[in-house]
N, C-alpha and C positions, 0 to 999 in steps of 0.2 A: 074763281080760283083764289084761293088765302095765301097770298105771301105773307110770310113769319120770321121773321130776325130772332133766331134763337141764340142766345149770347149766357155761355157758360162763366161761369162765376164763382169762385170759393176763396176762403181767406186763408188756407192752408197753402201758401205758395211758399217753397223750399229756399228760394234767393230771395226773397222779400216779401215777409210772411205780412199778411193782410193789404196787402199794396192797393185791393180795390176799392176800398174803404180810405186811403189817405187822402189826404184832403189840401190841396191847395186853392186860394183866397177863399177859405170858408167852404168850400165844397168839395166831395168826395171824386176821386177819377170814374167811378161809375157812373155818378152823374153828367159829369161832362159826356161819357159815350152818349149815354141813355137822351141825351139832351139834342147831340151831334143826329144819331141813327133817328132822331123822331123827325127831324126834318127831309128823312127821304121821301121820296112823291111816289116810292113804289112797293112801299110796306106797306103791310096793311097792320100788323101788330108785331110786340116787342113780348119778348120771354124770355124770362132772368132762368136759365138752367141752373140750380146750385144744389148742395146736397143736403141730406137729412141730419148731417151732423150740428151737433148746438154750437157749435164757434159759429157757424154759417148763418147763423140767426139773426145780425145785425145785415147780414144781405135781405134777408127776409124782411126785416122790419122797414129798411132804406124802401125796396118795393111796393109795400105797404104805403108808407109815406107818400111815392110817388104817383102810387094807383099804377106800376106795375105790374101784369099777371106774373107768376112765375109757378115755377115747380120745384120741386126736392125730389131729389133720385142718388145712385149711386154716388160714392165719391171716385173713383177707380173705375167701373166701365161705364166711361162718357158717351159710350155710343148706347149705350142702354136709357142711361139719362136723357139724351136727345129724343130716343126713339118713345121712351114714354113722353114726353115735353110734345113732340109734335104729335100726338097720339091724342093725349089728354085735350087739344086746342083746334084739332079737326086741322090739321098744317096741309096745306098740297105743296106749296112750295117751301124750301126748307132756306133759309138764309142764313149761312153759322160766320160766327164773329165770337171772339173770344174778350175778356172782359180787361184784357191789358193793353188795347188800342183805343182808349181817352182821345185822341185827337184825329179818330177815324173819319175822312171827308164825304159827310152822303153821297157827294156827286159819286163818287167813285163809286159807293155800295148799288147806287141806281144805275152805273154803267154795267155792272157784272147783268145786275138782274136782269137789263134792257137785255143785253145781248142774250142772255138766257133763254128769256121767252121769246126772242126773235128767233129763235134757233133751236126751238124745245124739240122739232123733228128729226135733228141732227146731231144737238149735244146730250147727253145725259147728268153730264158735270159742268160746270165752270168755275175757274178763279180765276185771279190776275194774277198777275207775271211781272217783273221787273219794277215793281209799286215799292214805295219806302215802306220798310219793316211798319207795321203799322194801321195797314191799309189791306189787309188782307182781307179778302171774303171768297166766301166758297156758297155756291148756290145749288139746290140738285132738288130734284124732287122726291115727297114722301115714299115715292115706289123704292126709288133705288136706295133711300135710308132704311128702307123695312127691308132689304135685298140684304144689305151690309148688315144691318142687326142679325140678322137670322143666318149670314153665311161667314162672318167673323170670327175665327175663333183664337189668334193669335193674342197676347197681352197686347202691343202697340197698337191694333187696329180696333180693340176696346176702348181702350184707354185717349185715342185721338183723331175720334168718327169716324172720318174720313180716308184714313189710309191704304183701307180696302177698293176701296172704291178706286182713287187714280193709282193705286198699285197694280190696278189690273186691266189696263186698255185695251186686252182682248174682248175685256167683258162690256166694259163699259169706253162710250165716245168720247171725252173729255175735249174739253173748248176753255181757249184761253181768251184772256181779254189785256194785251200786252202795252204796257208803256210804251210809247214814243221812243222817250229817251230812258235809258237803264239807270234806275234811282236804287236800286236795292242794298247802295252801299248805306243811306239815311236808315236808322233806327230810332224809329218815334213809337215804339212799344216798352213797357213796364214790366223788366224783368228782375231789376237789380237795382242798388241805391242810386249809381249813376245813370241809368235808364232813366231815374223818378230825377234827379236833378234836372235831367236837361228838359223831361214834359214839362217840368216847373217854369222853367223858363221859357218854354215858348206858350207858356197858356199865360203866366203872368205879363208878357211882354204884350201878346194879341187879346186877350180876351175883353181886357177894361175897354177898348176900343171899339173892339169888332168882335160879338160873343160869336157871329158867323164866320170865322174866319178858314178860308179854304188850303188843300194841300199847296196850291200859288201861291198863299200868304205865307205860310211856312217856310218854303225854299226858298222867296224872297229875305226872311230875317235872316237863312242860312249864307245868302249871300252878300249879309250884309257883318256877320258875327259867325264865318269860316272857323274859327277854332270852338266855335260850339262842336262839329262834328267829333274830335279830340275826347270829348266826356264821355262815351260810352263805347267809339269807334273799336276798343279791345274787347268788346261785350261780345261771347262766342251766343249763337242760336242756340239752344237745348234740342237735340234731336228728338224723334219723333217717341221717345223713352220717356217722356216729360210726361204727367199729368197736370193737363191745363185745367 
């Protein structure tokens, strides 16, 4: 069984045009993902989804560099992109993450999955729940991605893989993997200039020290520099209209 971290990527973002490509102390925030997700103990590979258009081409080339596989597909039906991505790579399990969570914590990406596959007889979906903006993963298997490809027909449920899917819990089982405590008011994703200030600073503050440093080391800085939350706290979510 192949689990796949497929992590969609383009430099065409509408509040902060090429954000995945910016670079704080010398390195780009994809790399920091790319670096973060390779320490999970329950991936077995990584896929830069990004499109065929030529602005996208320094995604291409960073992967390259990295000895990343990746694909080019649609810019606009993401779920097409995916569905060829895990298609082209033989994917059984699908692990999507998008490419504006730079300080995404493995543990957590290996807790979705653990609970996944502990539970493949029961759940058809998983994400997490009450996780800082940031930390999101959604795990499901190729069946149900080729299910949603082929029964999708809305723009939103193109455009943002998944929406078909836990829009429809008739159809499908969906299983959560919930915070403890309710974190969801932290936004440590890159959507907007002050989104990209504040990763700045908690990559600059943790990384010279500790390149490993966990979602615990985080809320720890949070508790220790409270009006950090203040820099983006006004930062509305893009609803599900957004192409990520």
């Amino acid at each position: 069984m192949k689990v796949a971290a497929i992590i969609q990527a383009r430099m065409g973002s509408t509040r902060l045009p090429g954000k995945v490509l910016k670079k704080v102390l010398g390195k780009t925030l994809l790399e920091y993902q790319i670096e973060r997700v390779k320490r999970s103990k329950t991936i077995d590979e990584i896929i830069i989804a990004t499109t065929t258009k030529e602005s996208d081409n320094p995604i291409v080339q960073l992967c390259q560099q990295l000895s990343i596989p990746y694909y080019r597909g649609s810019e606009e039906d993401v779920l097409l992109r995916y569905y060829e991505a895990a298609t082209e790579f033989n994917v059984d399990v699908v692990v999507r993450l998008t490419s504006d969570c730079p300080v995404i914590d493995p543990k957590v990406i290996d807790k979705v999955i653990t609970y996944y596959v502990n539970n493949r007889s029961k759940y058809d979906y998983v994400s997490n729940s009450s996780y800082p903006r940031g930390m999101d993963t959604e795990v499901f298997s190729f069946r149900v991605l080729e299910e949603a490809y082929h029964k999708a027909v809305e723009q939103y449920e193109r455009e943002h893989v998944t929406p078909f899917i836990y829009l429809n819990p008739d159809i499908y089982n969906l299983g959560k993997v919930v915070c403890i405590t309710d974190m969801s008011h932290y936004r440590w994703t890159v959507d907007t200039p002050e989104d990209f200030k504040l990763i700045q600073k908690i990559i600059t503050t943790l990384y010279p020290f500790n390149n490993e440093f966990t979602m615990e080391d985080i809320l720890e800085l949070f508790e220790k520099n409270p009006e950090w939350l203040e820099i983006n706290s006004h930062i509305k979510q893009k609803g599900i209209f957004k192409i990520s």
